[in-house]
C-alpha positions as CSV (number, residue, x, y, z in Angstrom):
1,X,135.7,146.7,99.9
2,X,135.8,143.4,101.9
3,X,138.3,140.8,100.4
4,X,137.2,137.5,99.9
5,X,139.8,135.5,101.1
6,X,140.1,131.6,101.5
7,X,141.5,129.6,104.7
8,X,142.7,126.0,104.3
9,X,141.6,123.3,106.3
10,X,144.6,123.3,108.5
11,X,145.0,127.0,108.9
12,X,141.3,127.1,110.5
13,X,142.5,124.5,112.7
14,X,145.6,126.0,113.6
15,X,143.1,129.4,114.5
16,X,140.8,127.6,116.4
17,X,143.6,126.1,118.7
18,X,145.2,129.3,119.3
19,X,141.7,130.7,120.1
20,X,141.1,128.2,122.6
21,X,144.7,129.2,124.1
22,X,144.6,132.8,123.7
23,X,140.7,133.7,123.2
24,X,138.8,134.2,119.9
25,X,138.9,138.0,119.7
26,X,142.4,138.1,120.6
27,X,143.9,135.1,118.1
28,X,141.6,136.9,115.2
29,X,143.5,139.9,115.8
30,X,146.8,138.4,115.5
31,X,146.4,136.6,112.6
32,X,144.7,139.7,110.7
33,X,141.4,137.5,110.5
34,X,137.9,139.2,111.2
35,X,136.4,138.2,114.2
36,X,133.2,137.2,112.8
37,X,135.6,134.7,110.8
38,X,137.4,133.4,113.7
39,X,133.6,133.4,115.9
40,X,132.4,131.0,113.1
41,X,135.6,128.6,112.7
42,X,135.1,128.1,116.6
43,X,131.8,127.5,116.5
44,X,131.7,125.4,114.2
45,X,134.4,122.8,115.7
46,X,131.8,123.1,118.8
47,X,129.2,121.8,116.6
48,X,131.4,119.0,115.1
49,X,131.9,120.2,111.4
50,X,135.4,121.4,112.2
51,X,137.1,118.4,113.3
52,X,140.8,119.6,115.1
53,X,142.1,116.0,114.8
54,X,143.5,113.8,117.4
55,X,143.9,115.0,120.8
56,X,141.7,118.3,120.4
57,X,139.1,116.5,123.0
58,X,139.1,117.7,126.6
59,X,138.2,115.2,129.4
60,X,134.7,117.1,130.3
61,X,134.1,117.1,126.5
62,X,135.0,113.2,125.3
63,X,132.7,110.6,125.9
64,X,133.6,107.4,127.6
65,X,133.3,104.2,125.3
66,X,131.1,103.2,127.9
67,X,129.0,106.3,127.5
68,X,129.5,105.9,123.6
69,X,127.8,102.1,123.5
70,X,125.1,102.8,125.6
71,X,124.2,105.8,123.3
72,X,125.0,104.0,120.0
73,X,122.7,101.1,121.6
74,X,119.7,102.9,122.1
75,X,119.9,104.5,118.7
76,X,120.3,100.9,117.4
77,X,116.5,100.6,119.6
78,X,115.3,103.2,118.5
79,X,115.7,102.7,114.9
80,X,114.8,99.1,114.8
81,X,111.2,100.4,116.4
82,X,110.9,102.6,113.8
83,X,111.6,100.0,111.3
84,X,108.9,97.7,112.9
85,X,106.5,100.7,112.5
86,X,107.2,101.5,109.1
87,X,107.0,97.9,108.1
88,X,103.6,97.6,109.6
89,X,102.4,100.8,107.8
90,X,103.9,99.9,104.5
91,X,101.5,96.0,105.0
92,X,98.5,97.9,105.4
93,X,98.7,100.6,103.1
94,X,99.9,97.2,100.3
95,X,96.3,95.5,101.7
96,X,94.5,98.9,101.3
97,X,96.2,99.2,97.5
98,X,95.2,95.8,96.7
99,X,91.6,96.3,98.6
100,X,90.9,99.1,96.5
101,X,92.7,98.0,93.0
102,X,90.0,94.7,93.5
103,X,87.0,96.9,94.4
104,X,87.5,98.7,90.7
105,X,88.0,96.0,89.2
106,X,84.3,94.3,89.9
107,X,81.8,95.3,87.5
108,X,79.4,97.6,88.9
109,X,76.1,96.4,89.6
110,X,73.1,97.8,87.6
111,X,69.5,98.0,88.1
112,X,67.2,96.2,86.7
């Protein structure tokens, strides 16, 4: 039967360094962790959710803070035109409530 074991935070991180050294399959042998573990504690410090701390950036993999501002700036751009476009959605669909709450308030017209 499979145990269900627990890792600390700094454990995984200690793995993950030693399967950068070493290689995954090989560090997940020799700390008696399945592979499909070790596979998952790598990948997810690749995506970001398994932060290794200072100095676990490699030069081809850390941004500039050049690089950074630029990116950070366009976001900035990017979400103030979105902000523009939802404002200007959220004013018409306010005139198109009040169009419509007028409209049912007039009597209706009858025929004579």
């Amino acid at each position: 039967m499979a145990e269900n074991r627990q890792y600390d935070h700094e454990y995984k991180v200690q793995a993950v360094r030693l399967a950068k050294e070493i290689g995954q399959a090989k560090a997940a042998k020799e700390l008696g962790v399945p592979k499909n573990t070790m596979y998952g504690w790598v990948r997810a410090h690749r995506l970001g959710s398994l932060d290794l701390g200072a100095g676990s950036q490699t030069p081809q993999s850390a941004m500039t803070l050049n690089e950074e501002l630029l990116r950070l700036r366009q976001q900035v751009k990017e979400q103030e035109k979105e902000i523009r476009r939802l404002k200007k959605e959220n004013d018409f669909l306010e005139e198109a409530s009040a169009f419509f709450a007028a409209s049912r308030l007039k009597p209706a017209k009858t025929k004579e």
